[in-house]
N, CA, C, O and CB atoms as a CASP TS submission, in Angstrom:
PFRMAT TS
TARGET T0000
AUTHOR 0000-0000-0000
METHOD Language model
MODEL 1
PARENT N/A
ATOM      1  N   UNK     1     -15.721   0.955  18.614  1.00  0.00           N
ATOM      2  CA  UNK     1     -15.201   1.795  17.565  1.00  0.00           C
ATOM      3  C   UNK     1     -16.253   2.848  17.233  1.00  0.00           C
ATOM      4  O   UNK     1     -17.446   2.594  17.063  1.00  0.00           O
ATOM      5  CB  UNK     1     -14.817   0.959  16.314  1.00  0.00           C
ATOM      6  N   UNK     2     -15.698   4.045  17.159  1.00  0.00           N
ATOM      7  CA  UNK     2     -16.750   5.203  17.134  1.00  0.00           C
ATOM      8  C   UNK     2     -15.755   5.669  15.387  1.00  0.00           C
ATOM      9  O   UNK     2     -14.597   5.491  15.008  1.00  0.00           O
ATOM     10  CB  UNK     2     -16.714   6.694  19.022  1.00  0.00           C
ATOM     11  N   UNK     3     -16.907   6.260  14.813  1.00  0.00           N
ATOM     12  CA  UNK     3     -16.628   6.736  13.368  1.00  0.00           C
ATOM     13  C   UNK     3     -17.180   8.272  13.204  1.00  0.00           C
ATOM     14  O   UNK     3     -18.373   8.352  12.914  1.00  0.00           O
ATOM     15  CB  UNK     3     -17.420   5.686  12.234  1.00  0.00           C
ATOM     16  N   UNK     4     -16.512   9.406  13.343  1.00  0.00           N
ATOM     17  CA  UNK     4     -17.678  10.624  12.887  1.00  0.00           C
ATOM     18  C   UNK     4     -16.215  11.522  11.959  1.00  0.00           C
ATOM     19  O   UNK     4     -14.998  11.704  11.997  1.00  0.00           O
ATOM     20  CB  UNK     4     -18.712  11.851  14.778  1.00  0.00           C
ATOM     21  N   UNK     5     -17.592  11.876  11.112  1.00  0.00           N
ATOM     22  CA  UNK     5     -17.531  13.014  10.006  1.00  0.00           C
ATOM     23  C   UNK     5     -17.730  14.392  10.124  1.00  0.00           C
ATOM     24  O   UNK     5     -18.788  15.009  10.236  1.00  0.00           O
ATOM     25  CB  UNK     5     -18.355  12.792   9.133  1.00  0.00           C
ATOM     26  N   UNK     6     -16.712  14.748  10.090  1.00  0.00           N
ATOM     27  CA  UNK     6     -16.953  16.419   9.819  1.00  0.00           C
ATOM     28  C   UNK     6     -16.531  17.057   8.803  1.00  0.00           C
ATOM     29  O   UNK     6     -15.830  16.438   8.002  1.00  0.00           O
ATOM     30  CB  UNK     6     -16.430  17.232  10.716  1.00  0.00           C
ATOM     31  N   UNK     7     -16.800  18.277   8.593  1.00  0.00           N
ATOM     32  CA  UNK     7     -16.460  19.138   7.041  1.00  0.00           C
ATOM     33  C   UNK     7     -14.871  19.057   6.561  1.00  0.00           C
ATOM     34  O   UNK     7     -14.610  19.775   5.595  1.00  0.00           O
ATOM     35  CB  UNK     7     -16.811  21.012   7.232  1.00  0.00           C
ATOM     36  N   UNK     8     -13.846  18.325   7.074  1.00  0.00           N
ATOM     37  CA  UNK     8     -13.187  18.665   6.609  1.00  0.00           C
ATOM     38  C   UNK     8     -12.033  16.700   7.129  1.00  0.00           C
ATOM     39  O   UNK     8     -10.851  16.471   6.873  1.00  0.00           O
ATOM     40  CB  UNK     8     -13.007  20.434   7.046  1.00  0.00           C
ATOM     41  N   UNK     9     -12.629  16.152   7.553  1.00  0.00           N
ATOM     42  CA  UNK     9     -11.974  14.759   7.622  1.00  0.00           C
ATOM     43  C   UNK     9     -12.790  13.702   8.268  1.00  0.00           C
ATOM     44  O   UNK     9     -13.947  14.118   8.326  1.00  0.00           O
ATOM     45  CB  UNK     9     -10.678  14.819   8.378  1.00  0.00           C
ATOM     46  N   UNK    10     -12.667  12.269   8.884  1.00  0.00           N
ATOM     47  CA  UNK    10     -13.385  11.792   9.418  1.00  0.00           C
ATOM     48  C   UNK    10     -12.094  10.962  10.330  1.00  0.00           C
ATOM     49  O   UNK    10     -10.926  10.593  10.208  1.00  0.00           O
ATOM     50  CB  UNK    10     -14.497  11.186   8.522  1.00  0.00           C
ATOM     51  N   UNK    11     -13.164  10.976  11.246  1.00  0.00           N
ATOM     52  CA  UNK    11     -12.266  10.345  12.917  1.00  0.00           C
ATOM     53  C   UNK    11     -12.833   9.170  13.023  1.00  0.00           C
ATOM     54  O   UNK    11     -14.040   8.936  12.959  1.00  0.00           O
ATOM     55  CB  UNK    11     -12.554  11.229  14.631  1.00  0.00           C
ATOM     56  N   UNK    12     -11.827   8.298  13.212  1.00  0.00           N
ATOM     57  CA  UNK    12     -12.114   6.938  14.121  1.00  0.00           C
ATOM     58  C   UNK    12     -11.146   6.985  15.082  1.00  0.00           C
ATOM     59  O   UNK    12      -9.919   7.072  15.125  1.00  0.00           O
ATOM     60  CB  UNK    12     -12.014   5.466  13.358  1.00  0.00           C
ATOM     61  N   UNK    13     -12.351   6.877  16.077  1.00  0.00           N
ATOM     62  CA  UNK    13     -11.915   6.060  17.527  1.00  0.00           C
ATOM     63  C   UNK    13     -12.091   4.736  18.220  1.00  0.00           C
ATOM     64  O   UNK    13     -13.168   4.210  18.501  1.00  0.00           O
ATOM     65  CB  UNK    13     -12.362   6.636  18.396  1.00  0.00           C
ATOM     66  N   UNK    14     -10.654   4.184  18.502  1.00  0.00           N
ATOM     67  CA  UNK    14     -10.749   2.552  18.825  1.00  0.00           C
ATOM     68  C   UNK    14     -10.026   2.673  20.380  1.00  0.00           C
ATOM     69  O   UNK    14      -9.298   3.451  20.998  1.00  0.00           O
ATOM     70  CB  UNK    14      -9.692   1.337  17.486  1.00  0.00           C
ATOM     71  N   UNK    15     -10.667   1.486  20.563  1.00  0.00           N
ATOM     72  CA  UNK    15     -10.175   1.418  21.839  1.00  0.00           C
ATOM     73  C   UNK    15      -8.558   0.966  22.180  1.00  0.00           C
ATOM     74  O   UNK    15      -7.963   0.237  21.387  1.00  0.00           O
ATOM     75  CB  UNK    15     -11.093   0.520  22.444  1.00  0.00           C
ATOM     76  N   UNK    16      -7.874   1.484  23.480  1.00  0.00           N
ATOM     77  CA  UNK    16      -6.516   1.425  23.582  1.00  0.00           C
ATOM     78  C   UNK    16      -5.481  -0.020  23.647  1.00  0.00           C
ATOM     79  O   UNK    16      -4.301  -0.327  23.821  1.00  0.00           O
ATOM     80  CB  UNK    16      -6.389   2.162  24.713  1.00  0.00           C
ATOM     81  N   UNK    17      -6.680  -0.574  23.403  1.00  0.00           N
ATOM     82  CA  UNK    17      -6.187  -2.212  23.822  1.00  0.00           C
ATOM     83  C   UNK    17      -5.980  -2.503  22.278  1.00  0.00           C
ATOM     84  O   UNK    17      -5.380  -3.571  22.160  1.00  0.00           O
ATOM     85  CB  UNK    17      -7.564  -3.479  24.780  1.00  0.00           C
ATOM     86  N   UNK    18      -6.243  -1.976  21.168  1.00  0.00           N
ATOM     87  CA  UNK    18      -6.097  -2.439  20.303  1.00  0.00           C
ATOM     88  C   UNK    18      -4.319  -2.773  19.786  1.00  0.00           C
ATOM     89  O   UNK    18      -3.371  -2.215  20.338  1.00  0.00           O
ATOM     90  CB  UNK    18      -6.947  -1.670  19.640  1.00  0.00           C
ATOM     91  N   UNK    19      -4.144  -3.941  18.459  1.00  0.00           N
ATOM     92  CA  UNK    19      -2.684  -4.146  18.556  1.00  0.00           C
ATOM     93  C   UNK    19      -2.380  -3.327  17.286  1.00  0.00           C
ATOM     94  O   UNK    19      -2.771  -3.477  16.128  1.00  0.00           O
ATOM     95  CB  UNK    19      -2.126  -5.803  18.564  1.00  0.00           C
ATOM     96  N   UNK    20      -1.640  -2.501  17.798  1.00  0.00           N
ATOM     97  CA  UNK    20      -0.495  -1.175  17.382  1.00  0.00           C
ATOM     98  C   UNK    20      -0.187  -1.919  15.890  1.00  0.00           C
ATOM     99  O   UNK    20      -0.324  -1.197  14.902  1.00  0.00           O
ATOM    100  CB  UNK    20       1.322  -0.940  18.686  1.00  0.00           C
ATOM    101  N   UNK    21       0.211  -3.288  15.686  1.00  0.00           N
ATOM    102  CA  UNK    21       0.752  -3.664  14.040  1.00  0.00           C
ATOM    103  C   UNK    21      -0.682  -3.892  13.424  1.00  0.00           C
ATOM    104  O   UNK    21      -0.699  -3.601  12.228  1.00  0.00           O
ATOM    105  CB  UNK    21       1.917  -5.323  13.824  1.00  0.00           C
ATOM    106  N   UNK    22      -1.826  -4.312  13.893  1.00  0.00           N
ATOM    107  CA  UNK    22      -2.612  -3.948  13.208  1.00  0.00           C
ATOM    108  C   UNK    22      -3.021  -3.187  12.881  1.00  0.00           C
ATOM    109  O   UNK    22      -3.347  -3.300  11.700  1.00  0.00           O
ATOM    110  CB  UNK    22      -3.071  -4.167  13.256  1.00  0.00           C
ATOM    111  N   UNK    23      -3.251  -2.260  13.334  1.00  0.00           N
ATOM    112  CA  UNK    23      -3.726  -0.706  13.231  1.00  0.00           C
ATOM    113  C   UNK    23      -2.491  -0.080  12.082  1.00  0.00           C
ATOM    114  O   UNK    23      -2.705   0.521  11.030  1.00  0.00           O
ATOM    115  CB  UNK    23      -3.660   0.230  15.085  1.00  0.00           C
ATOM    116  N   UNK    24      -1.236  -0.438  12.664  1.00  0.00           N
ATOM    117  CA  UNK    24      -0.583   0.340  11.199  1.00  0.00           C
ATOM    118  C   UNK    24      -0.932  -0.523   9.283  1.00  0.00           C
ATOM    119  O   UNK    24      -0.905  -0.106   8.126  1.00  0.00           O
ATOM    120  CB  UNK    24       1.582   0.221  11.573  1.00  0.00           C
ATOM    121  N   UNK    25      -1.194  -1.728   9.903  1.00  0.00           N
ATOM    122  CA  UNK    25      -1.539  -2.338   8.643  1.00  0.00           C
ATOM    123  C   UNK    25      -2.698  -1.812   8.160  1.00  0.00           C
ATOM    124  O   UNK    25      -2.804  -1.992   6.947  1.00  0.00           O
ATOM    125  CB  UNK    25      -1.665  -3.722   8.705  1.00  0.00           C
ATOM    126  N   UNK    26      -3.769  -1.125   8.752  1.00  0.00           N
ATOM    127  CA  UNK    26      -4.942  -0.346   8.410  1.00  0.00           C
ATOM    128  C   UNK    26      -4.593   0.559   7.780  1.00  0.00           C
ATOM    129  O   UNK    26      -4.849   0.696   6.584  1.00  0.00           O
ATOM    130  CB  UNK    26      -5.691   0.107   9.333  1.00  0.00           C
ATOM    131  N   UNK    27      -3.658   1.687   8.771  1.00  0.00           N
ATOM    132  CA  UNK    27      -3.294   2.612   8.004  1.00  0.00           C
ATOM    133  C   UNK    27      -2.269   2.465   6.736  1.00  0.00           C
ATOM    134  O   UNK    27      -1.718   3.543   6.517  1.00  0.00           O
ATOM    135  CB  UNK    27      -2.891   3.406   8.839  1.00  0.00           C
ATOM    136  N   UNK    28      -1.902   1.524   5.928  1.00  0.00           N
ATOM    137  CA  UNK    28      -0.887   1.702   5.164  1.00  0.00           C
ATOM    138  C   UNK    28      -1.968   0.809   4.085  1.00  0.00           C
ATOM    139  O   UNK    28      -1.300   0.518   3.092  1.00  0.00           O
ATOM    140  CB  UNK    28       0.784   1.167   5.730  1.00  0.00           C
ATOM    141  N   UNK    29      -3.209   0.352   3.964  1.00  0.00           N
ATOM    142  CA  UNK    29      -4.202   0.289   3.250  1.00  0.00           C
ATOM    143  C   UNK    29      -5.118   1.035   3.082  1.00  0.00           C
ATOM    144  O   UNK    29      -5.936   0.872   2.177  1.00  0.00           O
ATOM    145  CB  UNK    29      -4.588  -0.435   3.401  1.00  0.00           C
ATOM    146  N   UNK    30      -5.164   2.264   4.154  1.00  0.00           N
ATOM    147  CA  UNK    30      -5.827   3.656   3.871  1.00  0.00           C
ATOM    148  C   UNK    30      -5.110   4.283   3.165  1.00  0.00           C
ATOM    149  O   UNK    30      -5.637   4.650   2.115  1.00  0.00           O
ATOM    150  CB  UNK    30      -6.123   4.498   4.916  1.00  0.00           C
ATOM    151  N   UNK    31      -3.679   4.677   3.383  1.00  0.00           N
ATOM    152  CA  UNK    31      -2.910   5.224   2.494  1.00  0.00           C
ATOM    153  C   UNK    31      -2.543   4.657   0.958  1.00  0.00           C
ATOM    154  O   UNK    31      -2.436   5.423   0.000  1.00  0.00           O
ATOM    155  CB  UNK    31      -1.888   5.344   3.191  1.00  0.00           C
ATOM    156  N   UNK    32      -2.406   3.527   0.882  1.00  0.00           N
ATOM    157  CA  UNK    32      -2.560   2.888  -0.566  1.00  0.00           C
ATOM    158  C   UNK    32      -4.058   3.867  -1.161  1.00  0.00           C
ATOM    159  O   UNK    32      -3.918   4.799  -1.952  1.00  0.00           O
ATOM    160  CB  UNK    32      -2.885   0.785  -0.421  1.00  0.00           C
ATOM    161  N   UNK    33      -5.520   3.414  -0.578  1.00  0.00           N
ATOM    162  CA  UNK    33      -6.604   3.474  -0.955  1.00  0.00           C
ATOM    163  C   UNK    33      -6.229   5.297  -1.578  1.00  0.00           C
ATOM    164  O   UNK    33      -6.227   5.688  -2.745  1.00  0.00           O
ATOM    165  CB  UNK    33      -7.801   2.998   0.332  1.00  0.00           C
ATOM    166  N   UNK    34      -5.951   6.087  -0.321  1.00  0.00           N
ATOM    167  CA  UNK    34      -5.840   7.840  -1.320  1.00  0.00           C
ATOM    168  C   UNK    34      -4.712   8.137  -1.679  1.00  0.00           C
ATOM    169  O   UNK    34      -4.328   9.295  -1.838  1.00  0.00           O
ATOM    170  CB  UNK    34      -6.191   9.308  -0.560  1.00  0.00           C
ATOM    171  N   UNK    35      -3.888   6.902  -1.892  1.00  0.00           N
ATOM    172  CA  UNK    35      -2.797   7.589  -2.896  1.00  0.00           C
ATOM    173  C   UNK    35      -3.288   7.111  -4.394  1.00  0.00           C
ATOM    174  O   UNK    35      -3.164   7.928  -5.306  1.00  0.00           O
ATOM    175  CB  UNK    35      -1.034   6.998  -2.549  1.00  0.00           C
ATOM    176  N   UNK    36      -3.867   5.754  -4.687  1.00  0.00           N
ATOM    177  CA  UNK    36      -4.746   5.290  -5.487  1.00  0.00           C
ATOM    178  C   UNK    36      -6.304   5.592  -6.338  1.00  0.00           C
ATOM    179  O   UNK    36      -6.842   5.183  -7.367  1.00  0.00           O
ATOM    180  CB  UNK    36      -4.774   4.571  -4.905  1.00  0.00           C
ATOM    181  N   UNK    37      -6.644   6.590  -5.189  1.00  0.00           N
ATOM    182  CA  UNK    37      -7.996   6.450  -5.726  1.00  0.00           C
ATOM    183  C   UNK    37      -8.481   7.639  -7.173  1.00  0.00           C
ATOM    184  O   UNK    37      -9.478   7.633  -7.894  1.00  0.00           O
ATOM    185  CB  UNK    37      -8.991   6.716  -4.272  1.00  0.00           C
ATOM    186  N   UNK    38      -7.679   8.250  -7.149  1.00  0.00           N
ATOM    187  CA  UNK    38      -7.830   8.818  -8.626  1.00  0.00           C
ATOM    188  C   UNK    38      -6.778   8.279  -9.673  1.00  0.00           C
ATOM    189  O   UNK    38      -6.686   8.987 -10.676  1.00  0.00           O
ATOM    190  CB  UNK    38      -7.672  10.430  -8.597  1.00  0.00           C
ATOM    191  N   UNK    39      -6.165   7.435  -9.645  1.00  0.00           N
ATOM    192  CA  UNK    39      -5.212   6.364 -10.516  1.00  0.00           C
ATOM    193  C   UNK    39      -6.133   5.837 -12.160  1.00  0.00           C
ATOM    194  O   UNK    39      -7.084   5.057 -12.106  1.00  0.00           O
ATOM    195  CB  UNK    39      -4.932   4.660  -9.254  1.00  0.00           C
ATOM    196  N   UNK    40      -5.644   6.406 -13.449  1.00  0.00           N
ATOM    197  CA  UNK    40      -6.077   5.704 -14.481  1.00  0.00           C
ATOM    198  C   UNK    40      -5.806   4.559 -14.606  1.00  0.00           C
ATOM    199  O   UNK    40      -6.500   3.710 -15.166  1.00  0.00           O
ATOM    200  CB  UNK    40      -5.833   6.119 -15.401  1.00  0.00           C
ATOM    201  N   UNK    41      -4.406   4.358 -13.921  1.00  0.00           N
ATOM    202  CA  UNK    41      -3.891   2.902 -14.472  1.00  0.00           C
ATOM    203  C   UNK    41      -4.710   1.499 -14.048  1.00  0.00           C
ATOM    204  O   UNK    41      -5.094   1.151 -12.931  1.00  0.00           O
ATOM    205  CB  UNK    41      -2.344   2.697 -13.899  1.00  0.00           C
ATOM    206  N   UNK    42      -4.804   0.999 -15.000  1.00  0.00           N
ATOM    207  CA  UNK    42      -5.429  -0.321 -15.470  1.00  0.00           C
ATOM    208  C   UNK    42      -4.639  -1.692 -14.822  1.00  0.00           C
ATOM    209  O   UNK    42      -3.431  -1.538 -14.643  1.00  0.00           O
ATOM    210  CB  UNK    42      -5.337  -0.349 -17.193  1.00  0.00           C
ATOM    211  N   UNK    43      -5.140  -2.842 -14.505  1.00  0.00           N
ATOM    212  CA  UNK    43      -4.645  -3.781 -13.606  1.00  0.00           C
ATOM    213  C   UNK    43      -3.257  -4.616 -14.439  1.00  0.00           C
ATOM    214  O   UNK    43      -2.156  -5.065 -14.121  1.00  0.00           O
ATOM    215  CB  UNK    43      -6.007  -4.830 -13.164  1.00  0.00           C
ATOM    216  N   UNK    44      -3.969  -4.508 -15.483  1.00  0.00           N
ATOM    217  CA  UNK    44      -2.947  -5.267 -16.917  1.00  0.00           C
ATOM    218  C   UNK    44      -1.939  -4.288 -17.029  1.00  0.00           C
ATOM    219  O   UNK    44      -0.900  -4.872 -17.337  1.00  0.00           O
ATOM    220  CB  UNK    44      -3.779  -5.452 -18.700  1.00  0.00           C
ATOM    221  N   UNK    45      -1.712  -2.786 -16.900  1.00  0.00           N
ATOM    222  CA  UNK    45      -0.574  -2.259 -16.998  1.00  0.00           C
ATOM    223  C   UNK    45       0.526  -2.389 -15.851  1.00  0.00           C
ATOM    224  O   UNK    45       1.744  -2.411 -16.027  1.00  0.00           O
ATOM    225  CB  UNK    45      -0.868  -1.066 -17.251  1.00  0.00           C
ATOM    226  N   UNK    46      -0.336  -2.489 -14.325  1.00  0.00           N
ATOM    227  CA  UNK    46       0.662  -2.646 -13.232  1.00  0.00           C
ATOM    228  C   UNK    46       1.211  -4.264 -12.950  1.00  0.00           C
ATOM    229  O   UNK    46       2.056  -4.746 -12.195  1.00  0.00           O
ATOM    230  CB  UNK    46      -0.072  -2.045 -11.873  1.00  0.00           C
ATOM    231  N   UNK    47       0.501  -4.687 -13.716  1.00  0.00           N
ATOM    232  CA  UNK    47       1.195  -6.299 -13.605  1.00  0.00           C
ATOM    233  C   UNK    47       2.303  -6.065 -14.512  1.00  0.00           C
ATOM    234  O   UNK    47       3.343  -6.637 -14.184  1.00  0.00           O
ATOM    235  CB  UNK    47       0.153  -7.780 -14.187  1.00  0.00           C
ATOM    236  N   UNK    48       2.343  -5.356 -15.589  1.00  0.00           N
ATOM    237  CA  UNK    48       3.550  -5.875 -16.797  1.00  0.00           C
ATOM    238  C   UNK    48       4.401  -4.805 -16.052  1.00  0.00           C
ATOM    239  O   UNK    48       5.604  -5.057 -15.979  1.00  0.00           O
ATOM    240  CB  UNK    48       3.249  -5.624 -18.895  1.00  0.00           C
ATOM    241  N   UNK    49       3.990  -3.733 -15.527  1.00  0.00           N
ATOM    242  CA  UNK    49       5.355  -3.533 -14.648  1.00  0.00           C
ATOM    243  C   UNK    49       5.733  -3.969 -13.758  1.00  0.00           C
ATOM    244  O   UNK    49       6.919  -4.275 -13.885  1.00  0.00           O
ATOM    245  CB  UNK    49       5.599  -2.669 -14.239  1.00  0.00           C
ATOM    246  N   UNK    50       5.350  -4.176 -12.873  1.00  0.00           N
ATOM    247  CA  UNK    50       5.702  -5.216 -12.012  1.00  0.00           C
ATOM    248  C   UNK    50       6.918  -6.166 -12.656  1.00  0.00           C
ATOM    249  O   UNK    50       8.105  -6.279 -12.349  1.00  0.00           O
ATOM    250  CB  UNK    50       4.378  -6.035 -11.716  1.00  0.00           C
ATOM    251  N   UNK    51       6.106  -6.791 -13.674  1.00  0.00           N
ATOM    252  CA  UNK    51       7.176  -8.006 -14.546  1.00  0.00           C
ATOM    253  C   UNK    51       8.479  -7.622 -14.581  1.00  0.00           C
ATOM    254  O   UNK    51       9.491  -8.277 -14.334  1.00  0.00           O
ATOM    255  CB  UNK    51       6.860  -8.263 -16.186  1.00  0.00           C
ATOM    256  N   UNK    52       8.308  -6.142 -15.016  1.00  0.00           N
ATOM    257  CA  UNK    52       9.201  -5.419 -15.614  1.00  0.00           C
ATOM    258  C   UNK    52      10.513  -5.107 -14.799  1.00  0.00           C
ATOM    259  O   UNK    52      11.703  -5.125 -15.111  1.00  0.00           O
ATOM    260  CB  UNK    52       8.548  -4.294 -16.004  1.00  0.00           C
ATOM    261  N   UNK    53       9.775  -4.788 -13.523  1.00  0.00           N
ATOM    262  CA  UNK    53      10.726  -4.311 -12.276  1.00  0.00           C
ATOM    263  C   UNK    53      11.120  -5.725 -11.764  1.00  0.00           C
ATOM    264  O   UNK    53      12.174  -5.820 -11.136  1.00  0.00           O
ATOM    265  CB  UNK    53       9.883  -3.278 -10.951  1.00  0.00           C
ATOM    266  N   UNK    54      10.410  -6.760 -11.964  1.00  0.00           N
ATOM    267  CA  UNK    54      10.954  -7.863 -10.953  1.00  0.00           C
ATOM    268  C   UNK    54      12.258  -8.630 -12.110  1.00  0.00           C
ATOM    269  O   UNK    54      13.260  -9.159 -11.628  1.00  0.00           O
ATOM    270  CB  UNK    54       9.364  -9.211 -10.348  1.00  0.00           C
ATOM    271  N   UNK    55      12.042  -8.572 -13.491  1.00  0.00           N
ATOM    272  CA  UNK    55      12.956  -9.065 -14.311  1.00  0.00           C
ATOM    273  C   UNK    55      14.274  -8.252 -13.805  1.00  0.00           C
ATOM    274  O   UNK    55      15.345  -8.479 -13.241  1.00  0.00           O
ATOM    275  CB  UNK    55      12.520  -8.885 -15.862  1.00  0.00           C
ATOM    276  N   UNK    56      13.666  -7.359 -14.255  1.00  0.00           N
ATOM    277  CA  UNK    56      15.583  -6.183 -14.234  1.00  0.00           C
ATOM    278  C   UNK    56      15.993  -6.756 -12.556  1.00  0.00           C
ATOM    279  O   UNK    56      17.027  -7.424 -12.537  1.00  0.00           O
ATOM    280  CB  UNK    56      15.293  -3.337 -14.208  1.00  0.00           C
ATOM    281  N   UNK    57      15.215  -6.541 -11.003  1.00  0.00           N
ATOM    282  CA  UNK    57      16.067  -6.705 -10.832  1.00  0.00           C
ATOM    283  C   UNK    57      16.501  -8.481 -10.467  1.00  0.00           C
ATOM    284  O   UNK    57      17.364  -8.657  -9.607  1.00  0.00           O
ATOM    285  CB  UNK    57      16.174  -5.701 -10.090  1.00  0.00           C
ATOM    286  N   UNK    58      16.033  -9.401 -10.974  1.00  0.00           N
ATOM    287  CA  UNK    58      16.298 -10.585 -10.811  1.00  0.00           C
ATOM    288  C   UNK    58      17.501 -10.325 -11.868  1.00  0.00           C
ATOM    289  O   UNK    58      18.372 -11.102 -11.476  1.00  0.00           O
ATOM    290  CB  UNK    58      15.093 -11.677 -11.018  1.00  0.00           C
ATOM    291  N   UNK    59      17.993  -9.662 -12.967  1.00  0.00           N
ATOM    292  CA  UNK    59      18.940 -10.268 -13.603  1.00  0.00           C
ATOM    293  C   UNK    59      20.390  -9.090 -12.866  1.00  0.00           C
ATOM    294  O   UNK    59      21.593  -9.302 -13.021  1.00  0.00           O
ATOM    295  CB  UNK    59      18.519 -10.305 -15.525  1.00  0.00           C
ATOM    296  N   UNK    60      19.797  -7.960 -12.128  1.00  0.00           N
ATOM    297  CA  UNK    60      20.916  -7.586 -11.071  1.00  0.00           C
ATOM    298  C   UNK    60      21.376  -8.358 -10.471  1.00  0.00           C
ATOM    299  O   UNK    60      22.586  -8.489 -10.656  1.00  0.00           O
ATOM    300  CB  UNK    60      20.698  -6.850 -10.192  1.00  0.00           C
ATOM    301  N   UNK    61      20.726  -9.271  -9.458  1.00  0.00           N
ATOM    302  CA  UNK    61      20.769  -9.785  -8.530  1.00  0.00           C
ATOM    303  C   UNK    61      21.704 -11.425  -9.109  1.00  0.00           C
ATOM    304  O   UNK    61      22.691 -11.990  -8.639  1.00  0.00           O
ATOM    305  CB  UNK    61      19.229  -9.711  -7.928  1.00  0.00           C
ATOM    306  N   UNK    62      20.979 -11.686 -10.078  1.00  0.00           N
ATOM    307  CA  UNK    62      21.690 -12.741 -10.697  1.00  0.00           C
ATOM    308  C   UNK    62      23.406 -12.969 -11.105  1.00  0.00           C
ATOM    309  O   UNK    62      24.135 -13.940 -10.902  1.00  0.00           O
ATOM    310  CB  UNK    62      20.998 -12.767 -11.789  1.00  0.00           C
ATOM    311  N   UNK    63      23.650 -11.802 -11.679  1.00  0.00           N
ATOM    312  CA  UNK    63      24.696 -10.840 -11.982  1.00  0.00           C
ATOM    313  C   UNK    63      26.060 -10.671 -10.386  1.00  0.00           C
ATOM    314  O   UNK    63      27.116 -11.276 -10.197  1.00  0.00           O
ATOM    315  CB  UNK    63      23.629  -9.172 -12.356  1.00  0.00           C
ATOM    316  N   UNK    64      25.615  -9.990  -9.859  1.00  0.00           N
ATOM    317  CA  UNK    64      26.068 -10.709  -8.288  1.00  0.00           C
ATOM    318  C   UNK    64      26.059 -11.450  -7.759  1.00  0.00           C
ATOM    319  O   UNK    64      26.923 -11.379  -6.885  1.00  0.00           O
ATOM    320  CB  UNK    64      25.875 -10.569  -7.483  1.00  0.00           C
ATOM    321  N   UNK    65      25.209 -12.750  -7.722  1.00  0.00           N
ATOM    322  CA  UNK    65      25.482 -13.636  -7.082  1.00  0.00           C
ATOM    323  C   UNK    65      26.354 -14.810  -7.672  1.00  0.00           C
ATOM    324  O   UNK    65      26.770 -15.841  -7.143  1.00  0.00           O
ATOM    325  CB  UNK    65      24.423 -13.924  -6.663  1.00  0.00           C
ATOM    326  N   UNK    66      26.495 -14.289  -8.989  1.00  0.00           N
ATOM    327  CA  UNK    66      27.632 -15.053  -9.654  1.00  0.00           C
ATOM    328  C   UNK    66      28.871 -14.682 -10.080  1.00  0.00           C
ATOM    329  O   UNK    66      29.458 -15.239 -11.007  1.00  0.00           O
ATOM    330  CB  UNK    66      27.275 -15.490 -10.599  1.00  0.00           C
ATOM    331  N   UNK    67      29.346 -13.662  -9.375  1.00  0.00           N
ATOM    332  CA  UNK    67      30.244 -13.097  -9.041  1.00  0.00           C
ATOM    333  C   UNK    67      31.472 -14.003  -8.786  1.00  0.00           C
ATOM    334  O   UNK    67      32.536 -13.509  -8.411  1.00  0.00           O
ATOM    335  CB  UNK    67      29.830 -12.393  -8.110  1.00  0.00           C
TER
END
């Protein structure tokens, strides 16, 4: 694995044997990391949403399946 920096991004190079679902799992924790990294929000606010989103839709879902 080779790593270089230049003025305007940085390159990594891996070798071709590497496995393709890992490598996207890299990239979709790089992308979390700079969609995140100027984020105010606090750990205690994304948990109570979370809550928030998983209540509503557990009582959708609830709602239909008792249909």
């Amino acid at each position: 694995m080779i790593i270089e920096k230049t003025n305007s991004e940085i390159i990594i190079r891996l070798p071709v044997d590497m496995d393709i679902e890992e490598l996207q799992d890299m990239k979709d924790w790089l992308d979390y990391l700079e969609t995140t990294r100027e984020s105010k929000a606090k750990q205690k606010d994304v948990d109570d949403m979370v809550k928030e989103v998983k209540k509503g839709r557990w009582t959708k879902r609830k709602a239909e399946i008792l249909k």
